[in-house]
DRENTORKOL-3810 file (N, C-alpha, C; in nm, 4 decimals):
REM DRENTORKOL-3810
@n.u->-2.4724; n.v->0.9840; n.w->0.8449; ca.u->-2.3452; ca.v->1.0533; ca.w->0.8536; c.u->-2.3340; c.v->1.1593; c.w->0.7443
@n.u->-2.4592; n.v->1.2062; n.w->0.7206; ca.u->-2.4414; ca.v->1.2595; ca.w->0.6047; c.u->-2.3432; c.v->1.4285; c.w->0.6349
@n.u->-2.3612; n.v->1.4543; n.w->0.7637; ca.u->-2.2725; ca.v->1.5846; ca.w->0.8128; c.u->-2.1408; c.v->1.5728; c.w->0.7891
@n.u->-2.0970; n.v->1.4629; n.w->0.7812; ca.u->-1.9305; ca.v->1.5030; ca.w->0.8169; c.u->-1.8809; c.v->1.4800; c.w->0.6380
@n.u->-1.7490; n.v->1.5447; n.w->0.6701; ca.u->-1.6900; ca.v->1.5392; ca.w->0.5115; c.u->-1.5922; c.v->1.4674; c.w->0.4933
@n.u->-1.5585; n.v->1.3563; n.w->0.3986; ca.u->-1.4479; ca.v->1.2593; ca.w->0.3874; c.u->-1.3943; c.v->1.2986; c.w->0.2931
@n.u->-1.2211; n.v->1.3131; n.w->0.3436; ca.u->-1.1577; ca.v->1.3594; ca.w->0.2144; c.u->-0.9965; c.v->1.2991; c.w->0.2104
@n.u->-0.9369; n.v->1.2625; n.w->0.1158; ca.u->-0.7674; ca.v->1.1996; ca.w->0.0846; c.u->-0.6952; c.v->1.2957; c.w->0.0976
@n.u->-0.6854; n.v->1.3054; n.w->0.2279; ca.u->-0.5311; ca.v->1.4293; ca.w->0.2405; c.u->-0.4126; c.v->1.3521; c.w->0.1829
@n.u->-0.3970; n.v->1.3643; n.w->0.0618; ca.u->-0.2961; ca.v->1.3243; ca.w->0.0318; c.u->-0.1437; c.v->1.3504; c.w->0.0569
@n.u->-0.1323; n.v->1.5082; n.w->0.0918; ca.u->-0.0132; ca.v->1.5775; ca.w->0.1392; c.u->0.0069; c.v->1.5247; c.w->0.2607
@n.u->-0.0590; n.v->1.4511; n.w->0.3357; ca.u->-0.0516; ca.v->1.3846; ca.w->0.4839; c.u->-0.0940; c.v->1.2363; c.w->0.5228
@n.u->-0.0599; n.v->1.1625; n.w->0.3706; ca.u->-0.0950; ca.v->0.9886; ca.w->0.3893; c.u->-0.2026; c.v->0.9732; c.w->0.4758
@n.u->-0.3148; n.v->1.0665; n.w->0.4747; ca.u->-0.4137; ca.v->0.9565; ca.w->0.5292; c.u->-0.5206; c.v->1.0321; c.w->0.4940
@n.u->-0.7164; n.v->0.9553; n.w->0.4980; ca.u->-0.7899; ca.v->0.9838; ca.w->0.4886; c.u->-0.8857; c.v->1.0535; c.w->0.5886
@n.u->-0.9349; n.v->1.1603; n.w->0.5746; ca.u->-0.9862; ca.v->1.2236; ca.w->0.7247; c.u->-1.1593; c.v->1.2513; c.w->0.7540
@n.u->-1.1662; n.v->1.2037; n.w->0.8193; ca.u->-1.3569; ca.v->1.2436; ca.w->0.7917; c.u->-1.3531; c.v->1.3645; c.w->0.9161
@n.u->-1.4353; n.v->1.4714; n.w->0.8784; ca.u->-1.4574; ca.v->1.5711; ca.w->0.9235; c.u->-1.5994; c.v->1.6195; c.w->0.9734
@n.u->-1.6249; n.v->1.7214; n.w->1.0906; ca.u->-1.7557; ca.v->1.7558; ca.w->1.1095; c.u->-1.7467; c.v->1.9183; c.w->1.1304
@n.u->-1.7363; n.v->1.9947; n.w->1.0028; ca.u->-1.7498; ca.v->2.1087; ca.w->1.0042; c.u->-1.5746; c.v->2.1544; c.w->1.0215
@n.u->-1.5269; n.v->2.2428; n.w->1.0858; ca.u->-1.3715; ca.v->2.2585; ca.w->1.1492; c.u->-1.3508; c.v->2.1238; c.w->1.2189
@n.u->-1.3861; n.v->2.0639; n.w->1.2825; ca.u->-1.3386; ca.v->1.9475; ca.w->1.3590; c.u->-1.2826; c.v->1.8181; c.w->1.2866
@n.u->-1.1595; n.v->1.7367; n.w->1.2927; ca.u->-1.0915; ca.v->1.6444; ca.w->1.2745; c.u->-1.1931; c.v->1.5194; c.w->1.3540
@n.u->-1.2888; n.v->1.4361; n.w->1.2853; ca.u->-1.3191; ca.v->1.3529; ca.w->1.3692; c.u->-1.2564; c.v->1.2239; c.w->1.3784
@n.u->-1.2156; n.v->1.1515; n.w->1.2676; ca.u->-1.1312; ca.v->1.0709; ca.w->1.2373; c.u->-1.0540; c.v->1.0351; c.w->1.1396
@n.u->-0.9072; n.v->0.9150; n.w->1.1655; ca.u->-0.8098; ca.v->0.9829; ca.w->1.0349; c.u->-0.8161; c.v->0.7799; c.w->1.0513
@n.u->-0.7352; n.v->0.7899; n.w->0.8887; ca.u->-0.7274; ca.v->0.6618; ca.w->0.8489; c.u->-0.5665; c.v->0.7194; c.w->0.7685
@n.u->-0.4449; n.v->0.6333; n.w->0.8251; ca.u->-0.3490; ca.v->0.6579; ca.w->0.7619; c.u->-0.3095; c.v->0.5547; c.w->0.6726
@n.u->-0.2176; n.v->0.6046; n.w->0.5575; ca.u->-0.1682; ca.v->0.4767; ca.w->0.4764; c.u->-0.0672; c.v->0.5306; c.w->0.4040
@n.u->-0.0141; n.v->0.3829; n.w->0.3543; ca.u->0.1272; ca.v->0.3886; ca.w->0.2849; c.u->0.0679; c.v->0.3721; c.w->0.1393
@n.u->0.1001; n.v->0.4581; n.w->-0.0154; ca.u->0.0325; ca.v->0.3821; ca.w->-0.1573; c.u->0.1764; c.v->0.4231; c.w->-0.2422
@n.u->0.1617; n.v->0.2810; n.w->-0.2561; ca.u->0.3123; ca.v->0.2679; ca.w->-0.3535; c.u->0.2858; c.v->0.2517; c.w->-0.4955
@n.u->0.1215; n.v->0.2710; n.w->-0.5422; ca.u->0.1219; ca.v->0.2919; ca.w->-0.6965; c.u->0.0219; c.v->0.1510; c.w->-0.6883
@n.u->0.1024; n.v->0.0084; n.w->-0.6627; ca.u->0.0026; ca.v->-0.0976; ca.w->-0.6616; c.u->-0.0885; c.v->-0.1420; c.w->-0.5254
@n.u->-0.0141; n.v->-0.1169; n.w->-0.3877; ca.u->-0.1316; ca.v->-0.1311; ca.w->-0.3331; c.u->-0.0991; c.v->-0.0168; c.w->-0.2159
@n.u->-0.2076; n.v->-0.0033; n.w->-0.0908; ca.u->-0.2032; ca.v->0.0816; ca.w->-0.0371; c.u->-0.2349; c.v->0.0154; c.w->0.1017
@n.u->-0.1606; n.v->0.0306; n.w->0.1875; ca.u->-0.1309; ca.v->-0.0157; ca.w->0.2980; c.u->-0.1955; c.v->0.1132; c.w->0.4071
@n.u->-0.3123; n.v->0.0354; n.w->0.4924; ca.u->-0.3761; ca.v->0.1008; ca.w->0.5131; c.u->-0.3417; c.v->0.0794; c.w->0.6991
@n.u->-0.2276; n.v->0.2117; n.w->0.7295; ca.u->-0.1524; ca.v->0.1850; ca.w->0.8474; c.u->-0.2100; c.v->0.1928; c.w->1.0472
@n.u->-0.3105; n.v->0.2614; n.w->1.0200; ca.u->-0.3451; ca.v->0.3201; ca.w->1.1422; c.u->-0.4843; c.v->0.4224; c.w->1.1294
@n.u->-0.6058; n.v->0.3686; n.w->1.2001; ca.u->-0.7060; ca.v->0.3673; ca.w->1.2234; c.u->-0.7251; c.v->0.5222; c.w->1.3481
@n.u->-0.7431; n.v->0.6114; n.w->1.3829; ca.u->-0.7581; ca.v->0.6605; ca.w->1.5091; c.u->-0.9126; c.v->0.7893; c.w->1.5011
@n.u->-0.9285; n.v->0.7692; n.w->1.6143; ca.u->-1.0843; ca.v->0.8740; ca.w->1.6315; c.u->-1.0668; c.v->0.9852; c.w->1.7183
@n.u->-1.0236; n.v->1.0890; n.w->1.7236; ca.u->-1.0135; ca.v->1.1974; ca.w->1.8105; c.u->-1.0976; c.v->1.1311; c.w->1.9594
@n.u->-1.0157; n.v->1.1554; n.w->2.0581; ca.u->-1.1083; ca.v->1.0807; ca.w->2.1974; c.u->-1.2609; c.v->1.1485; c.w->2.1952
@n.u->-1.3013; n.v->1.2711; n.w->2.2132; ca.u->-1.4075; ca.v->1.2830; ca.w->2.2157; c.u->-1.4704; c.v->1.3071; c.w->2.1378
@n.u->-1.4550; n.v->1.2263; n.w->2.0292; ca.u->-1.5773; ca.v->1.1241; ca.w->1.9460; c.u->-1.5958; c.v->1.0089; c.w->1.9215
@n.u->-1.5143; n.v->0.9428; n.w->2.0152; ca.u->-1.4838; ca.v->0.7858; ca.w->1.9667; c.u->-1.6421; c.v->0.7553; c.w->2.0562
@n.u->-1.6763; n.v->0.5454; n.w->2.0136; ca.u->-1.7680; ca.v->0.5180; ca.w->2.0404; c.u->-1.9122; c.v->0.5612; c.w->1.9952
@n.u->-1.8716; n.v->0.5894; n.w->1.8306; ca.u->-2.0086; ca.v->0.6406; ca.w->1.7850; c.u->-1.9897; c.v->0.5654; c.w->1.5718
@n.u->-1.8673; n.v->0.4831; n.w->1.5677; ca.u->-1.8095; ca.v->0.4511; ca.w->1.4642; c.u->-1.7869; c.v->0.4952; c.w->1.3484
@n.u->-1.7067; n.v->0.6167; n.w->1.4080; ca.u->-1.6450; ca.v->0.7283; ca.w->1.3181; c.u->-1.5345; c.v->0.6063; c.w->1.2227
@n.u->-1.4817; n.v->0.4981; n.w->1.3438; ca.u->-1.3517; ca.v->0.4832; ca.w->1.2707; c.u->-1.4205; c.v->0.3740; c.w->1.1565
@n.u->-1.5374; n.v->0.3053; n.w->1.1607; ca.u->-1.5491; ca.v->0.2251; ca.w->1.0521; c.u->-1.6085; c.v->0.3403; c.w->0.9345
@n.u->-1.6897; n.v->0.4371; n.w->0.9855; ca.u->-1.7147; ca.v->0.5244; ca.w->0.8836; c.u->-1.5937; c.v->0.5589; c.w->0.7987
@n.u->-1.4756; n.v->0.6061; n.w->0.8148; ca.u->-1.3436; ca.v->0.6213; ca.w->0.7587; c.u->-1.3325; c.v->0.5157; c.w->0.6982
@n.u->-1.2686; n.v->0.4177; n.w->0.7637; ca.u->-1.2564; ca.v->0.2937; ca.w->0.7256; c.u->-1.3387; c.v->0.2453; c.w->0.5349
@n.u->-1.4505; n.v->0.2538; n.w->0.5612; ca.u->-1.5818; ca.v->0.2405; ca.w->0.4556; c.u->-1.5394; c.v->0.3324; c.w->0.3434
@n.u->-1.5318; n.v->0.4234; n.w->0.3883; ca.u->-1.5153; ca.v->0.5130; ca.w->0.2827; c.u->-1.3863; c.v->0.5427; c.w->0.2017
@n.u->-1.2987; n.v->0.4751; n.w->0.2924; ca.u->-1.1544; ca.v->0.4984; ca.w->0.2382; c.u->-1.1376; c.v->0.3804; c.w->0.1507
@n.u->-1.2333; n.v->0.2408; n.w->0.1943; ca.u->-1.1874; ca.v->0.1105; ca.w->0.1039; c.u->-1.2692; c.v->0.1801; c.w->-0.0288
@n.u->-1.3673; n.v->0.2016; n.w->-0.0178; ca.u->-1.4764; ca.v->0.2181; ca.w->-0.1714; c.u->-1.3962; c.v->0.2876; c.w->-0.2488
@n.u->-1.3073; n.v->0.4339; n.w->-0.1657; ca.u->-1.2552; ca.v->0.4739; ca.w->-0.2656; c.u->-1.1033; c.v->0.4189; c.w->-0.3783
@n.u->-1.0861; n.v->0.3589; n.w->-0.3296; ca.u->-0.9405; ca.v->0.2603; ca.w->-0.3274; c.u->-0.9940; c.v->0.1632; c.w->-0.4628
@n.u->-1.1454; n.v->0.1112; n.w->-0.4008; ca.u->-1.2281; ca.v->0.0117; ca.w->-0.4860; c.u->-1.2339; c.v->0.1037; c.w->-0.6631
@n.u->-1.2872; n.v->0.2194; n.w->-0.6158; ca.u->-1.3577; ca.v->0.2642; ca.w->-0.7327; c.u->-1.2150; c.v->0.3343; c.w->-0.8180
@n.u->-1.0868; n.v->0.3381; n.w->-0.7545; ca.u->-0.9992; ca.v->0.3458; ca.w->-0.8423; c.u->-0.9752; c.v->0.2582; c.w->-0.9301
@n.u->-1.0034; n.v->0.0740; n.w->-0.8535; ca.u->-0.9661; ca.v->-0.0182; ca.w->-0.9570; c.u->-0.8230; c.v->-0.0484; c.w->-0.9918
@n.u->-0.7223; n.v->0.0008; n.w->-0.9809; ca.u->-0.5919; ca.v->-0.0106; ca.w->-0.9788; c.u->-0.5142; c.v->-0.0404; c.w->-0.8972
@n.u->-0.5505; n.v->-0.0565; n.w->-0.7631; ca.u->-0.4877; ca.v->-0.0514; ca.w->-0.6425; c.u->-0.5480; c.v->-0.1912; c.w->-0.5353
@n.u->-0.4415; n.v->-0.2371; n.w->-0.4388; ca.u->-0.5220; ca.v->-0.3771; ca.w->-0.3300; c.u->-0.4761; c.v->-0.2837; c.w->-0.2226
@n.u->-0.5644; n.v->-0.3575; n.w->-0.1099; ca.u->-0.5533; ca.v->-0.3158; ca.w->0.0120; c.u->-0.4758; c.v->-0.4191; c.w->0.0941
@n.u->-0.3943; n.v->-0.3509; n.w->0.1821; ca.u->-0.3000; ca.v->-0.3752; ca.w->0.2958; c.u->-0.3545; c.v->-0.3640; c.w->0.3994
@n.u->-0.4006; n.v->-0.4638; n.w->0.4901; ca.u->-0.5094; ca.v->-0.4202; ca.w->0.6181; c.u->-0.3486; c.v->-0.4320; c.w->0.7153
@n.u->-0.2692; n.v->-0.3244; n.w->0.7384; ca.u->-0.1943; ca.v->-0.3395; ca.w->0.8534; c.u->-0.2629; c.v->-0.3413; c.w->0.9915
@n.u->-0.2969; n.v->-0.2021; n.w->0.9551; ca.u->-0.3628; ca.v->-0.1753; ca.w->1.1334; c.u->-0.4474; c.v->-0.2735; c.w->1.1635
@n.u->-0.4628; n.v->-0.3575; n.w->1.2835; ca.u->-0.5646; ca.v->-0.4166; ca.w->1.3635; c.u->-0.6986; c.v->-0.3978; c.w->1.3625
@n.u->-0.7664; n.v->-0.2558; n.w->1.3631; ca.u->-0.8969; ca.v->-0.2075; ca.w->1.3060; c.u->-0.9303; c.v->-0.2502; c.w->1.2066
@n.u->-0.8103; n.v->-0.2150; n.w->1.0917; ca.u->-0.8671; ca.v->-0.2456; ca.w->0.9819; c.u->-0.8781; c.v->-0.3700; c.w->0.9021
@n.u->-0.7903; n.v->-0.4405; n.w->0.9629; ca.u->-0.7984; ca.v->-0.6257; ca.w->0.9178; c.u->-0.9664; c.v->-0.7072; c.w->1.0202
@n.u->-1.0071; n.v->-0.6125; n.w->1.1302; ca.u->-1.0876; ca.v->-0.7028; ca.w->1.2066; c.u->-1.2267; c.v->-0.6150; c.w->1.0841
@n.u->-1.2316; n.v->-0.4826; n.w->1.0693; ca.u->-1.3287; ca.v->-0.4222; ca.w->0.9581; c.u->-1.3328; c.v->-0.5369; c.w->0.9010
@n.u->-1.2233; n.v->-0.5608; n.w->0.7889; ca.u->-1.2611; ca.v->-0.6467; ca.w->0.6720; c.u->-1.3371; c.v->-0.7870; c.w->0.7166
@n.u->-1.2599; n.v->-0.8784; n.w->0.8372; ca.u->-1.3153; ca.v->-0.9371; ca.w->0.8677; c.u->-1.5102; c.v->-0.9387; c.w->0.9202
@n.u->-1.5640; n.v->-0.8367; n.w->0.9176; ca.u->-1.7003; ca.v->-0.8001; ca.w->0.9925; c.u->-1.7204; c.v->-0.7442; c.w->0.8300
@n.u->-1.6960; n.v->-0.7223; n.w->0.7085; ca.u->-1.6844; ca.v->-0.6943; ca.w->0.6069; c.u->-1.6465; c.v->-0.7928; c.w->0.4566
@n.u->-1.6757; n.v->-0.9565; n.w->0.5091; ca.u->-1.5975; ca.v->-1.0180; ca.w->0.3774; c.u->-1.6354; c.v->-1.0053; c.w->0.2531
@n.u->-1.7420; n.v->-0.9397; n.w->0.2333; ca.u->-1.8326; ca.v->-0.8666; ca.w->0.1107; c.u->-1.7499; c.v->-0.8143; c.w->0.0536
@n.u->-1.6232; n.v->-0.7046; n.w->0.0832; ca.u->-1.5158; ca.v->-0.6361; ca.w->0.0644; c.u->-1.4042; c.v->-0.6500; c.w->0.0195
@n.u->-1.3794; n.v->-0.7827; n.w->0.0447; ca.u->-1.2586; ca.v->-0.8946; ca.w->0.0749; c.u->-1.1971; c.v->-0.8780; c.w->-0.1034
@n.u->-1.2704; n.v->-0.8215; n.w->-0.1520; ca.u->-1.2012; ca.v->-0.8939; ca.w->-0.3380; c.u->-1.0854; c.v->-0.7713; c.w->-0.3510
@n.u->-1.0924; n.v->-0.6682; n.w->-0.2864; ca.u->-1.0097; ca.v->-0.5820; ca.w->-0.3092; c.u->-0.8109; c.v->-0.5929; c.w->-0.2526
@n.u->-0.8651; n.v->-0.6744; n.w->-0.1252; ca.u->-0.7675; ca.v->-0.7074; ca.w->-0.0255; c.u->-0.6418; c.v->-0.7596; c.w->-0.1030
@n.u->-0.4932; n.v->-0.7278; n.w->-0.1040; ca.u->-0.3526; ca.v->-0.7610; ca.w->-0.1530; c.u->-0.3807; c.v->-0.9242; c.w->-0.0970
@n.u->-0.2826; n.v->-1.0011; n.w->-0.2116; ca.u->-0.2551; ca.v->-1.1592; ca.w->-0.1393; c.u->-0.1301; c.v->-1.1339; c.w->-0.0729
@n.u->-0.1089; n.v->-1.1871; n.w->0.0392; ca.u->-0.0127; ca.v->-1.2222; ca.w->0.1431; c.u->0.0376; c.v->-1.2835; c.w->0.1239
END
């Protein structure tokens, strides 16, 4: 995946991986300072089925990770079944 570009639109709560001009997939979230609630998973239709959305996904937890200050909120459905296919990950995750 080394083509596409992942970046924290922060002005627009969510994380976006890109392929050149093209929007390939967005990862939205809520960050209230301590954790960041990670709301909604989606892949532009014609690119889905190639796992753009765990690519997002991946890249949006590491970065969250490598802040160190912050837990994750798996709201969206994608992203709680990720972690689950992911418990390697799991230390970052908010307690419920």
């Amino acid at each position: 995946m080394g083509e596409f570009d992942f970046s924290n639109a922060r002005e627009a709560s969510r994380y976006e991986l890109r392929r050149g001009d093209d929007l390939v997939s967005v990862l939205d979230y809520r960050d209230d300072g301590a954790t960041v609630a990670l709301t909604r998973a989606f892949t532009v239709p014609t690119f889905r089925g190639h796992g753009y959305a765990a690519e997002v996904t991946d890249r949006a937890v590491a970065e969250i990770e490598a802040l160190g200050d912050r837990r994750v909120l798996p709201v969206c459905w994608y992203v709680a079944d990720w972690f689950a296919e992911h418990p390697e990950r799991a230390g970052v995750l908010a307690e419920r």
